[in-house]
Residue frames as qw, qx, qy, qz and C-alpha x, y, z in Angstrom:
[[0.400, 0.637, 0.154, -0.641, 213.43, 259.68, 100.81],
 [0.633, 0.341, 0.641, 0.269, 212.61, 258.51, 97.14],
 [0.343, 0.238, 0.266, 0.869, 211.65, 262.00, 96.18],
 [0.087, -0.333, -0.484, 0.804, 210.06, 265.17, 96.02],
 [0.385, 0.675, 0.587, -0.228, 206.65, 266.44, 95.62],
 [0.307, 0.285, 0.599, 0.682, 206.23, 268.02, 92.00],
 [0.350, -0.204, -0.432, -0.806, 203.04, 268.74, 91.07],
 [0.406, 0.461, 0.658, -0.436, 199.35, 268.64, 92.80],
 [0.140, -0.027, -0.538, -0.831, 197.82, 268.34, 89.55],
 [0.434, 0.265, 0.649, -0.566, 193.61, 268.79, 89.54],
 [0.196, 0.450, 0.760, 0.426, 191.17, 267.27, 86.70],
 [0.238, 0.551, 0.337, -0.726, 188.86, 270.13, 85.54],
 [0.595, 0.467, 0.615, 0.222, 187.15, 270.44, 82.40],
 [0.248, 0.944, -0.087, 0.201, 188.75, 274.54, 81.92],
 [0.550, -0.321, -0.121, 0.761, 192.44, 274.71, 83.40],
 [0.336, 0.456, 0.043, 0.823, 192.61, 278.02, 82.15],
 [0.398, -0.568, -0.173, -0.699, 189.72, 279.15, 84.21],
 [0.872, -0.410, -0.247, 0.101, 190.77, 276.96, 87.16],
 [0.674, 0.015, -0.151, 0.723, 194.03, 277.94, 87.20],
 [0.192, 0.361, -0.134, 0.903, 193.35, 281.57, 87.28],
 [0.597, -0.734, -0.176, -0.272, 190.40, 281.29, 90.18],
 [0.776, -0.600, -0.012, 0.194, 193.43, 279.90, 92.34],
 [0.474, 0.483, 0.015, 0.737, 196.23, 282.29, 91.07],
 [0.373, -0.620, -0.117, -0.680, 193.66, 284.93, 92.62],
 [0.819, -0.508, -0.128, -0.232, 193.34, 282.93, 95.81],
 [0.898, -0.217, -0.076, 0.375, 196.81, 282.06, 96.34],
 [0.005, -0.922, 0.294, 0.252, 198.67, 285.01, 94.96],
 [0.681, -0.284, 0.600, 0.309, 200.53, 282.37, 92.76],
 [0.593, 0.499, 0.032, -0.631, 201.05, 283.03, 88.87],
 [0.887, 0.353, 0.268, 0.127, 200.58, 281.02, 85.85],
 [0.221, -0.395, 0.723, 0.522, 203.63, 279.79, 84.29],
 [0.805, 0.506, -0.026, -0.308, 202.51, 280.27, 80.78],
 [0.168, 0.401, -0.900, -0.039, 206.08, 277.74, 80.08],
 [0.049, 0.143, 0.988, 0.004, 204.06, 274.92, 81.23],
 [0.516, 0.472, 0.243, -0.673, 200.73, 276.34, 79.61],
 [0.066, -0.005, -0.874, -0.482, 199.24, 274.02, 76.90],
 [0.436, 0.274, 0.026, -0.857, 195.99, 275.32, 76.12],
 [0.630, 0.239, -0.633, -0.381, 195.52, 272.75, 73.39],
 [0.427, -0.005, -0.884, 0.189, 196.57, 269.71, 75.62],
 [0.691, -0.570, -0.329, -0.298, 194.69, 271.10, 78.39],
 [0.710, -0.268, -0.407, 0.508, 197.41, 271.77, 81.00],
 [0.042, 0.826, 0.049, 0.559, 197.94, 274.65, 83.31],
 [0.629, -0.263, -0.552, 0.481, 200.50, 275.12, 85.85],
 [0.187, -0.966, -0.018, -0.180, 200.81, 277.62, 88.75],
 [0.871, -0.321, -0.026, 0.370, 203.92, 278.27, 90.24],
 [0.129, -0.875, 0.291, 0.364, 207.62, 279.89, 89.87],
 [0.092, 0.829, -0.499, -0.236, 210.01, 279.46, 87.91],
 [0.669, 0.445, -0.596, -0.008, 212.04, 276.75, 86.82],
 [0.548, 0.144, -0.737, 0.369, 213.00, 274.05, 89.04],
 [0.298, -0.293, 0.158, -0.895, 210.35, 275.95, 91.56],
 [0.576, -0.184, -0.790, -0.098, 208.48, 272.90, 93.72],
 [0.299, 0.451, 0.833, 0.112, 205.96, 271.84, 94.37],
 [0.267, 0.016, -0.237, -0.934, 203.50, 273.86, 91.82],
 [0.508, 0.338, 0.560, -0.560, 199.84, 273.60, 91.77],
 [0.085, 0.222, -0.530, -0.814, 198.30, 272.41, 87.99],
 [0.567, 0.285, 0.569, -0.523, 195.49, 271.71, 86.23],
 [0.128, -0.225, 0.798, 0.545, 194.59, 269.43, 83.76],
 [0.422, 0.077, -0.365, -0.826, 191.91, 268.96, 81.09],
 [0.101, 0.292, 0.936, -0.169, 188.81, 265.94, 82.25],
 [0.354, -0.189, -0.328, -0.855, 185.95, 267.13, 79.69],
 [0.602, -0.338, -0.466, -0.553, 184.07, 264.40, 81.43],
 [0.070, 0.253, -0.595, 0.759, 185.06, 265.38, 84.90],
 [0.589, -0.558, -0.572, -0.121, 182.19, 263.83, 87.34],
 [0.005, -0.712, 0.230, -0.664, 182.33, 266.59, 90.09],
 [0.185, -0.204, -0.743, 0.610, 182.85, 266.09, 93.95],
 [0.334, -0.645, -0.261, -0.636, 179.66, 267.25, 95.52],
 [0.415, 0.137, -0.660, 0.611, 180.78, 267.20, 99.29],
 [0.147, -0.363, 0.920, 0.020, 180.30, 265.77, 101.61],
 [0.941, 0.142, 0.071, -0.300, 177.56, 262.96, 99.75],
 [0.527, -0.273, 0.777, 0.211, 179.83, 259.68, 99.80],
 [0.701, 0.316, 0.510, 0.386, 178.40, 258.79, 96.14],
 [0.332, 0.911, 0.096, 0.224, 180.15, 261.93, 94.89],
 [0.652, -0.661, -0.010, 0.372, 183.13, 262.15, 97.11],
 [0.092, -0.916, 0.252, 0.300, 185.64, 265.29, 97.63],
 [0.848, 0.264, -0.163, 0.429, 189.07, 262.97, 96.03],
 [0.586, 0.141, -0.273, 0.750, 191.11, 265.67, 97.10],
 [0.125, 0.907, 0.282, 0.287, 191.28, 269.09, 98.49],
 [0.469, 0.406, -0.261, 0.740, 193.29, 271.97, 99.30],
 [0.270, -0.903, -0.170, 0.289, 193.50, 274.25, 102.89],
 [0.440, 0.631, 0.154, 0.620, 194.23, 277.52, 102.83],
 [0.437, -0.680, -0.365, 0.462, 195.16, 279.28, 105.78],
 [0.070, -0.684, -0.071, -0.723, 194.42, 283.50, 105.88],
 [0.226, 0.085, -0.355, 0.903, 194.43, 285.72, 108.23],
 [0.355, 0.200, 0.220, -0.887, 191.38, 287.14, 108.03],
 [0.401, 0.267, 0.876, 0.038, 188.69, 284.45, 107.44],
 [0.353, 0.734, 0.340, -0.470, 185.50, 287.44, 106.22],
 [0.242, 0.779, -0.183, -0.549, 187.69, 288.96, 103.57],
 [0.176, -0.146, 0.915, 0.332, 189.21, 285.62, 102.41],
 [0.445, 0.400, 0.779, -0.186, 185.56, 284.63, 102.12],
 [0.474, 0.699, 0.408, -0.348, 184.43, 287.52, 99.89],
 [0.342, 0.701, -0.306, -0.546, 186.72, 287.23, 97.96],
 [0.140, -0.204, 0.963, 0.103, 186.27, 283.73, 97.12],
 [0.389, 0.504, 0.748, -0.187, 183.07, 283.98, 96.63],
 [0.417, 0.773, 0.052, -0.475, 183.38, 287.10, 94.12],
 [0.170, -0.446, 0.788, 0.389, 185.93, 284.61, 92.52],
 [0.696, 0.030, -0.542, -0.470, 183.07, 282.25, 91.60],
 [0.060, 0.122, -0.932, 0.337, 183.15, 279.85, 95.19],
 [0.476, -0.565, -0.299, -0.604, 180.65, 278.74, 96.57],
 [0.365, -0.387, 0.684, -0.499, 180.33, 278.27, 100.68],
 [0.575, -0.181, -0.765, -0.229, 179.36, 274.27, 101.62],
 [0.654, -0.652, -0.005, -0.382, 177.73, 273.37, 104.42],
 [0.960, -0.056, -0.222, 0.158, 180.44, 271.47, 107.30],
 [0.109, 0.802, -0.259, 0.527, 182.48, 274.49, 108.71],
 [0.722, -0.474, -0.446, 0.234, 184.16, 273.68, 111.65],
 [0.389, -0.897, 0.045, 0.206, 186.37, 275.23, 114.30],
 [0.456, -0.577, 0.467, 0.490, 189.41, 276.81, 112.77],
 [0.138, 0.063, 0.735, 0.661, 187.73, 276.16, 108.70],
 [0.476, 0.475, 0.111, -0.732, 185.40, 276.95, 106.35],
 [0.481, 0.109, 0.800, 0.343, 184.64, 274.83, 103.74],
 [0.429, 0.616, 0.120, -0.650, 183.86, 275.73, 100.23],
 [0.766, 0.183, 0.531, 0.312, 183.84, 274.56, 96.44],
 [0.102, -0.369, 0.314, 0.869, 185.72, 276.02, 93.51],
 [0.618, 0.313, -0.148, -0.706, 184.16, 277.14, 90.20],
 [0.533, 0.236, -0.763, -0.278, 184.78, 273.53, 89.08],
 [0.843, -0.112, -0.488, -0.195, 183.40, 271.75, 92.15],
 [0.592, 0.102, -0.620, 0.505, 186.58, 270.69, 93.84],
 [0.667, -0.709, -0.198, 0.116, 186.18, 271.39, 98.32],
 [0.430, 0.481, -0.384, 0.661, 188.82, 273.73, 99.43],
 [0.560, -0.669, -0.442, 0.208, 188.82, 275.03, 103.03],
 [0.042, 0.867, -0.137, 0.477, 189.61, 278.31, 104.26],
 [0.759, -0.441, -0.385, 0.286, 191.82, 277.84, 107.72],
 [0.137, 0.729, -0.319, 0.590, 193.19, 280.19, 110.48],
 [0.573, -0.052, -0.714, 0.398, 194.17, 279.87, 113.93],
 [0.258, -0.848, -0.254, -0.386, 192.62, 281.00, 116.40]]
């Protein structure tokens, strides 16, 4: 092993407003220590020495994913696996999600307020 995962950091053109849609969605909270408003950085996460954290950095001229159209493509995204798909849903959607089309067996697929594909996932 070389080393260990850090950061998932995502371009957005608000971290503040990114970071707290998926606070909400994860139950993770913002470490205002690695908050830089100014610079445009926002992490989630615990504590010190707390890995891997989730963050989000400033891209004013952030060309969204629009999933799935290949001349717009997804770059990344995140699953999320719940328990209860319905209630995950509505409240992702009263977060600001929206639902995409491309759901399969065992996901749901949606985009945050910025764009980015996430996926809802449970087992059945």
């Amino acid at each position: 092993m070389i080393g260990q995962l850090r950061s998932v950091v995502i371009d957005c053109p608000d971290p503040r407003a990114l970071a707290g849609f998926y606070s909400e969605v994860l139950g993770l909270p913002i470490d205002d220590r690695g908050a830089d408003d100014e610079d445009g950085w926002v992490v989630l996460g615990g504590g010190p020495g707390q890995h891997p954290r989730l963050a989000f950095q400033r891209a004013v001229n952030l060309r969204e994913p629009r999933w799935p159209d290949p001349d717009r493509p997804q770059q990344f995204h995140l699953d999320v696996t719940v328990e209860d798909v319905d209630a995950a849903e509505a409240k992702v959607l009263a977060l600001g999600a929206t639902r995409l089309p491309g759901s399969g067996e065992g996901f749901r697929v949606y985009a945050d307020p910025a764009g980015h594909p996430f996926c809802l996932c449970w087992d059945d």
